[in-house]
N, C-alpha and C positions, 0 to 999 in steps of 0.2 A: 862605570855603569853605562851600560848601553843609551843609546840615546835615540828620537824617533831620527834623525837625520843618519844617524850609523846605519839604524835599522834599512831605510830606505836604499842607501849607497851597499850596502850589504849582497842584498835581495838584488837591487838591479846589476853590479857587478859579476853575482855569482852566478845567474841565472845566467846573462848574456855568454860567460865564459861555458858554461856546461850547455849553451845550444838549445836551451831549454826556449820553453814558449812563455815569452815574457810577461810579468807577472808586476803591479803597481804596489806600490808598499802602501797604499791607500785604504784606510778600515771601512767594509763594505755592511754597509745594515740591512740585511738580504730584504724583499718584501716580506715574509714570513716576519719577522720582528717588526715591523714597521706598526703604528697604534694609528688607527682610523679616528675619524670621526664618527660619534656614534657608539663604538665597541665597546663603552664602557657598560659593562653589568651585560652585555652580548654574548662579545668575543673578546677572544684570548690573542693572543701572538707570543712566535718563538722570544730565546734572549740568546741570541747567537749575533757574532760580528766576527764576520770575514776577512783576514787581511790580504786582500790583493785580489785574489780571484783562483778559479783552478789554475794548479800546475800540471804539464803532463811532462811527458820526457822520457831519457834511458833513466831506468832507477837502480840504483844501488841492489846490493844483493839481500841484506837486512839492513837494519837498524833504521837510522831517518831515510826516506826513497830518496832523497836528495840530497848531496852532499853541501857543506859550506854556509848552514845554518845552525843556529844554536835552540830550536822551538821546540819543545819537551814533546817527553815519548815516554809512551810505561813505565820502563823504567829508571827513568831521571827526576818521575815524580816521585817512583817508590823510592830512590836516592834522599830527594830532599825532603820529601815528611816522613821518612825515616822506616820504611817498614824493609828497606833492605839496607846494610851496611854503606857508610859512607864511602865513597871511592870515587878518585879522578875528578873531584871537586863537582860530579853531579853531570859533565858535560854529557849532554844526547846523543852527543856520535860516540862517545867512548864506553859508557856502562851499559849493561845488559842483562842486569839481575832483575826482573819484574816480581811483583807482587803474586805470591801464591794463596791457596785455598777457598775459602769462602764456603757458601753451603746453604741448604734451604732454596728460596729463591728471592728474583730482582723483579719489578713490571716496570718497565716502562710505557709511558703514558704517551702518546704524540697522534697528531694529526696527519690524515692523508695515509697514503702507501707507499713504501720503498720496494718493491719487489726485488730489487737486488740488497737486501737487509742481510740475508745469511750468508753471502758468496761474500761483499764485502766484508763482513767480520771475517770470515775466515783467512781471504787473506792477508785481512790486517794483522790476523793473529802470529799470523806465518811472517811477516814480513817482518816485525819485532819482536817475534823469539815466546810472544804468550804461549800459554796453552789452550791449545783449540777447543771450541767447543763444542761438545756432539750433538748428531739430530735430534736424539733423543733431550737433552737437558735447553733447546731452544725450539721458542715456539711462537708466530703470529698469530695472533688473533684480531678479527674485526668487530668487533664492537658495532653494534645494531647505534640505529638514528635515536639521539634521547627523548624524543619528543617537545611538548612543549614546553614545560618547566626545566630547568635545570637540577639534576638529583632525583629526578622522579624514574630513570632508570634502576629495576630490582634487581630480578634474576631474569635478564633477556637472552632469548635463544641468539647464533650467532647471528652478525649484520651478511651484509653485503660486502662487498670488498669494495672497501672507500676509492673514490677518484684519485688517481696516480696525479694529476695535475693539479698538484698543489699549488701554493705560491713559491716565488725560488727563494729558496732556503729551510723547507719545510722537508726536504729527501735529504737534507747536512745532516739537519738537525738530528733528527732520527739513526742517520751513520753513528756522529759523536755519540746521543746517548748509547748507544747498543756499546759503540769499542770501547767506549773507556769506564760503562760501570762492567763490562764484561774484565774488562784488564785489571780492575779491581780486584775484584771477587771471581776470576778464571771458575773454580770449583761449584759455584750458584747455578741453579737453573735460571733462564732468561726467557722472560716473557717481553714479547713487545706488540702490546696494545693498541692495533690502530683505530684513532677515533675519526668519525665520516669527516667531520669541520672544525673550524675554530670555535662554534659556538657554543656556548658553558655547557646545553643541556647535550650535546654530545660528546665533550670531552668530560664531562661530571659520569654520565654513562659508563665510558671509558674507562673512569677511576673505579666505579664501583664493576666493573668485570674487571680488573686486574685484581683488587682488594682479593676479590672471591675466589682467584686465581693461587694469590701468593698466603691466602690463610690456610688454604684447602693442600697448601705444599709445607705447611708445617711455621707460616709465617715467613717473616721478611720486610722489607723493603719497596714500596712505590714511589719512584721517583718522577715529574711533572717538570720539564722543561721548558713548562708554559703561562703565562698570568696575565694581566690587565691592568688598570684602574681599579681600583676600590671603589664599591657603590652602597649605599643606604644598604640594600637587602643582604650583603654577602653573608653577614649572618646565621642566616637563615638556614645556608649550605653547608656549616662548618663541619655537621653532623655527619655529611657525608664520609670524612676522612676518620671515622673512629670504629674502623671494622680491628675486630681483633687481631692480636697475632700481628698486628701491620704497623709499620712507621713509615711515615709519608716526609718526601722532601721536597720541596720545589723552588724553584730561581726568583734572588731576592728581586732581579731586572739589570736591566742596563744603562739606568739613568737615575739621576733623582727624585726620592718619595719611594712609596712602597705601594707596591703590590701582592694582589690577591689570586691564587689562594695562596700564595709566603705569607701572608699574614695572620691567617688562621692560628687559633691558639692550636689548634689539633697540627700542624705541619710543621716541620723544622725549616725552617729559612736558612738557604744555602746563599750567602753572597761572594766578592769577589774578590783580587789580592793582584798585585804585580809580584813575577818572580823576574829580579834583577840578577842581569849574566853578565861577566865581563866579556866586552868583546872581543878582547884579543885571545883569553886561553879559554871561553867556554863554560869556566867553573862558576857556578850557581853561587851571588854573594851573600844576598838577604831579599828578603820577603815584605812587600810596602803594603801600602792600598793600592787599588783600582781606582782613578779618580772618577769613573762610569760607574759604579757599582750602585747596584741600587740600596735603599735603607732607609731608616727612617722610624712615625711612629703613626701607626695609624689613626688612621680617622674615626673609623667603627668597632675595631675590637678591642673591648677593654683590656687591661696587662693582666695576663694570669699570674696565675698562683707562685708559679717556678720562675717570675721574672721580679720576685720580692723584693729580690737583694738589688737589682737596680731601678731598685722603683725612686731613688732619688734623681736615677737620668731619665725614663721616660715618665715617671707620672704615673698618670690612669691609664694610659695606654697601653700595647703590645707595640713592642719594638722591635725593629728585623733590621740587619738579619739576625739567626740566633751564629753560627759559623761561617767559615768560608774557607775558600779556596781559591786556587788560580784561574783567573777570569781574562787577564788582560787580552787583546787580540796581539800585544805584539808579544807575549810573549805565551800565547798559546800555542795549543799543541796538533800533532798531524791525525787529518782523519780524511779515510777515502769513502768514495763516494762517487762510485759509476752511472747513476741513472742517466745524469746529462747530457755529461762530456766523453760516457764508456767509459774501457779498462785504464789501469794507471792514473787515474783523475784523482790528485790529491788535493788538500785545500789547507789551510794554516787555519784553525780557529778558535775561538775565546768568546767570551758573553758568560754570563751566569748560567746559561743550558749545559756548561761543560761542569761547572762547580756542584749543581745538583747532584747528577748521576755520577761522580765523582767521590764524594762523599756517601753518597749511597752506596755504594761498592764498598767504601774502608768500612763502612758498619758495620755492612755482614759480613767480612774478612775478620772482624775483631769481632763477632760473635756476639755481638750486642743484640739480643734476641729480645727486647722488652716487649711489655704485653700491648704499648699502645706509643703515640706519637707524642704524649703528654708525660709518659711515664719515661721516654728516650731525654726529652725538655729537660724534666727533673733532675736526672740525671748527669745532664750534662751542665746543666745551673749548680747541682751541689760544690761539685768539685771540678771548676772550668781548666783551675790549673795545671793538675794533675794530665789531662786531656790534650789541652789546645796551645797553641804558644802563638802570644799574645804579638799584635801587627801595633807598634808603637812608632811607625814612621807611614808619614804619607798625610794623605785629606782626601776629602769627598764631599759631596750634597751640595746642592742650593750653592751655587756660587765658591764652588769649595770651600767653602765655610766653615766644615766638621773638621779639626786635626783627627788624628790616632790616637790612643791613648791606652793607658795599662788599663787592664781591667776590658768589661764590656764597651764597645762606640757603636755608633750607625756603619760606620762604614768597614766594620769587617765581623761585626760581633764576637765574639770570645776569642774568635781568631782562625789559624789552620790548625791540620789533625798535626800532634805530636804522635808519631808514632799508633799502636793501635790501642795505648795504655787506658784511653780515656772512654 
């Protein structure tokens, strides 16, 4: 199993030998993710973590832009949760089968503006063998200022075009969601939502123009790469997320306890996973926890109805996450992202902002059209195991404290997607 010191000696050996612009094997928590004081029941922040910094360089022709790394790519994910045939033990320089179809559409949710949003995907798509997406099936929209409540956004004409100077890591974040629920679900139309700020009554805005977006395209998917602190009131806004036609996803976090909206009984909580590679051949071994991942049980919202059957491990509470996926930074995946540092700027990334829109993509590939985010829960509470395959190695929370374990935990919920079965 790889280890962070291989990882390190890895990166800096390989880089140095390819001439490349040298690169820290160091996990970077961009500002964008960083939690204020204050922000709580405010503002939001990304769940993104950088390893190392951008890479630039000669790149390869396809596959990883880089040679001499093992950090998953389209299709090494669709390798190991299985939506294409096993082959060559999963390694990312060697397979090249991606994920096909999807259908309906995606929103994503993010703050700020990327204006290089569609060029980037493109040639992401092109550089790893997806299928590209046309102008027609992708589309920005700005999302007007929420005012001063949070949710009190209805049907608002379009905003302004939000300030480009985000926080740094606010133009990543928005790369990763776009490539990788597009790499998903290639066939979906892709909305990507920009909200003017971090603050709820803007990004809450934001979610209710994407809902209106993706009901009105025949349903789908809103994925939320964004959350907080839990506060008294959140409550209040759960209402927000129950437009029809729509199932909402958002990042469990990147640290211990849970955040909102992942908490909301109306949204699936997406948490986090290690995928372990061996470092000498490449081939993907098995699947742990993220010992960063966020989880836990809330404060404020009571355990719904679909979380019956483990109402022996949270209680009266709602538990998150409800699934997961690969989070870890070292063993995240490549997403480009020119606003900064220009053409060729790659970045290595992982956080639970990659597991959201991640899992939202295999939804709508597997066609799972349900009429609501409670009705998607149900669903995936009846029959977890038919679905998910269960993360029984590893710990997480509060002092790592939580093992793994069969069935539902905190730190990975029912588990990753098995295939599109569930």
């Amino acid at each position: 199993m790889r280890t962070l010191l291989a990882v390190a000696l890895i990166l800096a050996c390989a880089i140095f030998a390819a001439g490349q612009t040298a690169v820290s094997p160091t996990v970077i928590t961009p500002a964008s993710s960083i939690a204020n004081p204050g922000d709580v029941g405010v503002r939001a922040h990304t769940n993104i973590k950088i390893l190392g910094g951008p890479m630039t360089g000669p790149l390869e022709v396809s596959g990883p832009p880089f040679p001499g790394f093992y950090f998953e790519t389209p299709a090494s994910l669709a390798c190991i949760y299985g939506f294409q045939p096993r082959s060559a033990g999963c390694n990312p320089n060697v397979v090249s089968s991606n994920p096909t179809g999807g259908s309906k559409a995606i929103a994503i949710v993010a703050p700020f503006d990327d204006p290089n949003a569609y060029s980037d995907l493109q040639t992401f798509s092109a550089q790893f063998g997806v299928e590209p997406i046309t102008p027609s099936s992708f589309q920005v929209i700005y999302a007007p200022f929420g005012g001063l409540t949070p949710g009190s956004c209805t049907t608002p004409p379009p905003g302004p075009e939000p300030p480009n100077a985000g926080p740094y890591g606010a133009d990543v974040e928005e790369a990763l969601d776009i490539e990788y629920s597009h790499s998903m679900a290639p066939s979906a139309t892709l909305y990507l939502v920009e909200a003017q700020s971090f603050f709820y009554s803007d990004l809450l805005c934001a979610v209710t123009v994407a809902s209106n977006l993706v009901a009105a395209a025949g349903g789908g998917e809103v994925s939320m790469g964004w959350g907080g602190g839990e506060f008294p009131g959140e409550t209040a806004f759960d209402p927000v997320f129950t437009t029809k036609s729509v199932v909402y996803f958002a990042s469990a976090g990147d640290g211990p306890g849970v955040l909102w909206p992942s908490a909301s009984p109306n949204v699936v909580s997406a948490g986090g996973t290690t995928l372990s590679t061996n470092a000498s051949t490449g081939a993907f071994e098995y699947e742990n926890t993220w010992q960063d991942a966020g989880g836990g049980l809330s404060l404020y919202e009571p355990r719904p109805s679909y979380q019956d059957r483990i109402s022996a491990i949270v209680g009266t509470q709602r538990g998150t996450p409800d699934v997961a996926a690969d989070a870890d930074p070292y063993t995240g995946v490549w997403v480009l992202d020119t606003l900064v540092y220009g053409p060729g700027t790659w970045y290595i990334v992982g956080g639970t902002s990659l597991s959201s829109p991640l899992v939202a993509g295999i939804v709508n590939t597997a066609g799972s059209f349900s009429a609501s985010s409670y009705a998607e829960l149900s669903k995936i509470y009846s029959d977890p195991v038919a679905g998910f395959i269960g993360i029984v190695s590893g710990n997480c929370g509060l002092y790592i404290g939580t093992s793994a374990r069969r069935g539902w935990d905190i730190c990975t919920g029912w588990g990753s997607p098995r295939g599109y079965s569930g």
